[in-house]
C-alpha positions as CSV (number, residue, x, y, z in Angstrom):
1,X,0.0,0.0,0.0
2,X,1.6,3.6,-0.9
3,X,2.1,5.9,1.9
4,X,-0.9,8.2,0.3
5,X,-3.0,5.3,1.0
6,X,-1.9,4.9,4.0
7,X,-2.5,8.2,5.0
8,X,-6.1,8.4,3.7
9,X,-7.0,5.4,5.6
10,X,-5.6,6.6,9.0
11,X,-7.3,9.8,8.3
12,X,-10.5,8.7,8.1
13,X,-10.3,6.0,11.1
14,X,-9.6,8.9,13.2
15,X,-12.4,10.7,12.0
16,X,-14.1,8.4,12.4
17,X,-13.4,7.4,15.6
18,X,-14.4,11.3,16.5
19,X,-17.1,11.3,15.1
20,X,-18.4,8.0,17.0
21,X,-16.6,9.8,20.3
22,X,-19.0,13.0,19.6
23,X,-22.3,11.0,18.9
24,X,-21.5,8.9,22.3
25,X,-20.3,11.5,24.2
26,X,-24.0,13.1,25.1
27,X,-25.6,10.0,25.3
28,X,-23.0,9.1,28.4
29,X,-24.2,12.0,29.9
30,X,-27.7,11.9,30.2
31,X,-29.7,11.8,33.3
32,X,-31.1,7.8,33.9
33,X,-33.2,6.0,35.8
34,X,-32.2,2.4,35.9
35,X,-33.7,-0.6,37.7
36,X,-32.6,-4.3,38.6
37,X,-36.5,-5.2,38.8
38,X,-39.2,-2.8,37.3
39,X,-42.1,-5.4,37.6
40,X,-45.6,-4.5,36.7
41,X,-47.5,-3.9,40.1
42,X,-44.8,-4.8,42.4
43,X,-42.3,-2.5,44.1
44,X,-38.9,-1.5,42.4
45,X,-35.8,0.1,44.1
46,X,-35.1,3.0,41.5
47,X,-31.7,4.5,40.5
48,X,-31.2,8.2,38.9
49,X,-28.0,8.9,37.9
50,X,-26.7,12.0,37.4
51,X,-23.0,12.7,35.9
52,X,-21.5,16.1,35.5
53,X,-21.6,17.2,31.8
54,X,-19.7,20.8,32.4
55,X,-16.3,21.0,33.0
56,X,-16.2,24.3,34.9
57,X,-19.5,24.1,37.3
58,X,-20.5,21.2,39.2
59,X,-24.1,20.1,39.7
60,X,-25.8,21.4,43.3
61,X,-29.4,20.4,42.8
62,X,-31.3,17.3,41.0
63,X,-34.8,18.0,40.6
64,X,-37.0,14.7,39.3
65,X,-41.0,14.7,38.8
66,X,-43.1,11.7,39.1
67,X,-45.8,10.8,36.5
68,X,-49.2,11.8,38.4
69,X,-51.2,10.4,35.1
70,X,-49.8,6.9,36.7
71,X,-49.1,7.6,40.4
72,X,-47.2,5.5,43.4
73,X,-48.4,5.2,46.4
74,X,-45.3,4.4,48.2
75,X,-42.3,6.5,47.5
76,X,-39.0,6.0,49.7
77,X,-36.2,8.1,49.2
78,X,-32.4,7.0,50.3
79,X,-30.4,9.2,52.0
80,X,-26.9,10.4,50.0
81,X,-23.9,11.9,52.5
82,X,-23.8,15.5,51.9
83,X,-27.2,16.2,50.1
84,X,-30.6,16.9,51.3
85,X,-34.0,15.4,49.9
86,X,-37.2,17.5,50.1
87,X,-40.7,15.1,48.6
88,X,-43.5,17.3,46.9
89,X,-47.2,15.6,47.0
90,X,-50.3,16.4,44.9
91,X,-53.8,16.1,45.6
92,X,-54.6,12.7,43.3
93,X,-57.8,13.4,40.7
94,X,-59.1,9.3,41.4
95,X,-57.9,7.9,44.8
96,X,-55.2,4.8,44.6
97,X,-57.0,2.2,46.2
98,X,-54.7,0.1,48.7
99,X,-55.1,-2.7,51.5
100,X,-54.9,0.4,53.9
101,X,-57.8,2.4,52.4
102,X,-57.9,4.5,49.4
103,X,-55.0,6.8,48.9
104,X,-55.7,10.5,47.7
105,X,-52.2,11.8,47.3
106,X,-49.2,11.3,46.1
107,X,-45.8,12.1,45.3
108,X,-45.2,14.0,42.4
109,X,-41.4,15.3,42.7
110,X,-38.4,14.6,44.7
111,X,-35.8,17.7,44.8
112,X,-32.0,16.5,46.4
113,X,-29.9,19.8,46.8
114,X,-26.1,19.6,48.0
115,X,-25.7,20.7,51.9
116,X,-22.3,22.2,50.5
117,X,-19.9,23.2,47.4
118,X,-17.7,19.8,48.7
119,X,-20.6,17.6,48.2
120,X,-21.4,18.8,44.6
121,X,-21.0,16.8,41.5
122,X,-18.3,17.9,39.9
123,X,-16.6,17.9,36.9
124,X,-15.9,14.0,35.3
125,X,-18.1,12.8,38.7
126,X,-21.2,12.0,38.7
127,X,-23.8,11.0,41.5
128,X,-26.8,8.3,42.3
129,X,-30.3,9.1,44.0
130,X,-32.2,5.8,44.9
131,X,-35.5,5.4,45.2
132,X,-38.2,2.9,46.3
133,X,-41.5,3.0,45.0
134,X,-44.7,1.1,44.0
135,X,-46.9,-1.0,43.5
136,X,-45.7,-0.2,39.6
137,X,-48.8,0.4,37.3
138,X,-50.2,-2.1,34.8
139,X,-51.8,0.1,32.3
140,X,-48.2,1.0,31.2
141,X,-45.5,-0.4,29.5
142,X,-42.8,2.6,31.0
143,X,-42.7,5.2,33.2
144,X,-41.3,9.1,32.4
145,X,-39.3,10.9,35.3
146,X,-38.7,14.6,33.8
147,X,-35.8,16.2,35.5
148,X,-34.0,19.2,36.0
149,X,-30.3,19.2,36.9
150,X,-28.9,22.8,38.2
151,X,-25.3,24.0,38.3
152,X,-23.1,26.1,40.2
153,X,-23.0,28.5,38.3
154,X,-27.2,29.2,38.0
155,X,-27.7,27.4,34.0
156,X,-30.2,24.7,34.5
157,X,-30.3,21.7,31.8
158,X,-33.8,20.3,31.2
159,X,-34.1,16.5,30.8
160,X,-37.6,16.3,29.4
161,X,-38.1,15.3,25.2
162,X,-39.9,12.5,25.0
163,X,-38.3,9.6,23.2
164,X,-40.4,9.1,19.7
165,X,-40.0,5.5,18.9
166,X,-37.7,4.7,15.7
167,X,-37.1,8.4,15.5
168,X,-33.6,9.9,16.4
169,X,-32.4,10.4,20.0
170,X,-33.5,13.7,22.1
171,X,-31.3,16.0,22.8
172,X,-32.0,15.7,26.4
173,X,-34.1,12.7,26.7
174,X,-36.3,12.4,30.0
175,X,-35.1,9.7,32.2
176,X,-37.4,6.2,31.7
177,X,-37.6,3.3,33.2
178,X,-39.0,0.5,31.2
179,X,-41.6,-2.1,32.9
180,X,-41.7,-5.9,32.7
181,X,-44.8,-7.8,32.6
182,X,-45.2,-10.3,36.1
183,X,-44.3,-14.0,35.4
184,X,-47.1,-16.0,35.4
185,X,-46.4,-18.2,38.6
186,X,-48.4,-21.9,38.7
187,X,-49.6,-23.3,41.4
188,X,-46.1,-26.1,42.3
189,X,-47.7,-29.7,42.7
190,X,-45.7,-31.7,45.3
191,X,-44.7,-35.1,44.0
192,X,-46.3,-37.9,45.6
193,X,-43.9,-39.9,47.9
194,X,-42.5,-43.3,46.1
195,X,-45.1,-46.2,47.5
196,X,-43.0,-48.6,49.6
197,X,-42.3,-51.4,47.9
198,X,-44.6,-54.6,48.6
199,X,-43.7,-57.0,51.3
200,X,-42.4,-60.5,50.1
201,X,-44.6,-63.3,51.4
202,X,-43.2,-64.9,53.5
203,X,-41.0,-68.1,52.2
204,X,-42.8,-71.2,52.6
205,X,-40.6,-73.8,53.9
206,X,-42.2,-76.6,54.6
207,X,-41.2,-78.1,51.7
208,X,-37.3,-77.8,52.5
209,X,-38.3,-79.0,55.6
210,X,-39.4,-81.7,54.7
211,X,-36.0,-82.5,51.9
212,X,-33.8,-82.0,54.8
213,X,-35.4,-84.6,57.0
214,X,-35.2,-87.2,54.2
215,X,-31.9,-86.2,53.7
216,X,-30.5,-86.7,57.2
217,X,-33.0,-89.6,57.4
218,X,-31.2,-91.0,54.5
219,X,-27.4,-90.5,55.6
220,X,-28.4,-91.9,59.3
221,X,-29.7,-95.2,57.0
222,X,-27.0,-95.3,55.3
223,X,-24.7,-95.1,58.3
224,X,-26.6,-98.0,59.9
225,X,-26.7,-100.3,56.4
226,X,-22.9,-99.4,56.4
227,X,-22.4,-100.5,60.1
228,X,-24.3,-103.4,59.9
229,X,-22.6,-104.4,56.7
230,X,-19.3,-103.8,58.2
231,X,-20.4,-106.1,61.6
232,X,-21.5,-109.0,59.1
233,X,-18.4,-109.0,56.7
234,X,-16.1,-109.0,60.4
235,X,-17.8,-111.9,61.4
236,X,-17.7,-113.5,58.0
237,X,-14.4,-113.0,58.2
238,X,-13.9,-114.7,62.0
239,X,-15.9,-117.6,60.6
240,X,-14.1,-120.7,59.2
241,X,-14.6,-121.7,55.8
242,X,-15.9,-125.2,55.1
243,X,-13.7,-127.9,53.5
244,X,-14.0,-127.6,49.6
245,X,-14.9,-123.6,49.8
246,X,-12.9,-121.3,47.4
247,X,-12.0,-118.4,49.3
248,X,-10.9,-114.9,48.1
249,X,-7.6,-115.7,48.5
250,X,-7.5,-119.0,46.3
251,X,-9.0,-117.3,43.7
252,X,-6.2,-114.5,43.6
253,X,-4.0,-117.4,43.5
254,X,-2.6,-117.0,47.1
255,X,-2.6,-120.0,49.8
256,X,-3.8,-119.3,53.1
């Protein structure tokens, strides 16, 4: 590859590379509201996020409305070291209905303000604001928190366009969390314990019984017939032969 080449291919990777660096950079700064469970009529522990976009102001208040069209009934705000949280209610149009009677307010912003300069946001920091809240609505399939983030030095960024879907990205998009439908749960059958297995019946024996008692019956008659054969051939043997007899031994050829 010539060195011309060469050059017009590293100049437009790094342009390009900037350009991708530019088009990122504002979407890294954007306020958020992130969730590790955003279920639909259950409770959620919410997450704003707020980095410092300037590099010569820091950020001293975060100011974050709640969507009164689909109102909680429960908000809970965590504490953050150094910064103050004050909750704004509104009178609710239709009462929330709840377990502990119907509910006719609600919150409708939460404003956290810096106690001091040292516990700003500043430059390349950036800050989270929890939140708990619910029950989640069901009509919905996401929830819009506009906010306003103030500096120290009085400018005031709004984080309010709407997101239109498939069009490009807002310039300052408003912070939304996005809801997930509840998991059909089914009732859990227990499995049935394993039936023990059937007893054997019991081993009839009479029939060995009775083969063993033949059996030693037999061997005790065969001890006898072999007692009483030995008995007779001793005394066959004590007993004289008769003149004329052939005895073993004359047949074997021997001469007693």
């Amino acid at each position: 590859m010539s060195r011309i080449s060469a050059r017009r291919v590293a100049g437009t990777s790094v342009a390009a590379i900037a350009l991708t660096t530019a088009l990122a950079g504002p979407a890294f700064a954007h306020v958020t509201v992130t969730s590790a469970s955003a279920t639909k009529g259950g409770f959620s522990a919410m997450t704003f996020r707020v980095p410092t976009e300037k590099d010569n102001a820091s950020t001293t208040k975060v100011q974050v409305a709640f969507p009164t069209d689909t109102p909680l009934a429960s908000v809970s705000v965590k504490p953050v070291p150094g910064w103050t949280a004050q909750v704004a209610k509104t009178k609710l149009a239709t009462p929330i209905s709840s377990d502990d009677g119907p509910i006719t307010d609600a919150v409708s912003q939460i404003t956290w303000t810096a106690s001091s300069p040292a516990s700003a946001v500043h430059p390349g920091e950036y800050q989270e604001f929890g939140v708990s809240a619910g029950p989640l609505p069901t009509s919905t399939d996401a929830l819009t928190f506009k906010a306003l983030q103030t500096y120290s030095d009085g400018s005031v960024v709004r984080w309010i366009d709407t997101q239109t879907p498939g069009g490009p990205e807002a310039e300052h998009p408003a912070p939304t969390l996005k809801l997930t439908a509840a998991s059909a749960t089914g009732a859990t059958t227990a499995a049935a314990p394993a039936a023990a297995p059937a007893a054997a019946p019991a081993a009839d024996n009479s029939h060995d019984d009775l083969a063993i008692g033949l059996g030693v019956a037999g061997i005790a008659f065969g001890a006898l017939g072999g007692l009483l054969g030995g008995l007779a051939l001793s005394r066959r043997r004590q007993t004289p032969a008769p003149a004329g007899t052939t005895t073993h031994d004359e047949l074997t050829g021997a001469r007693r």
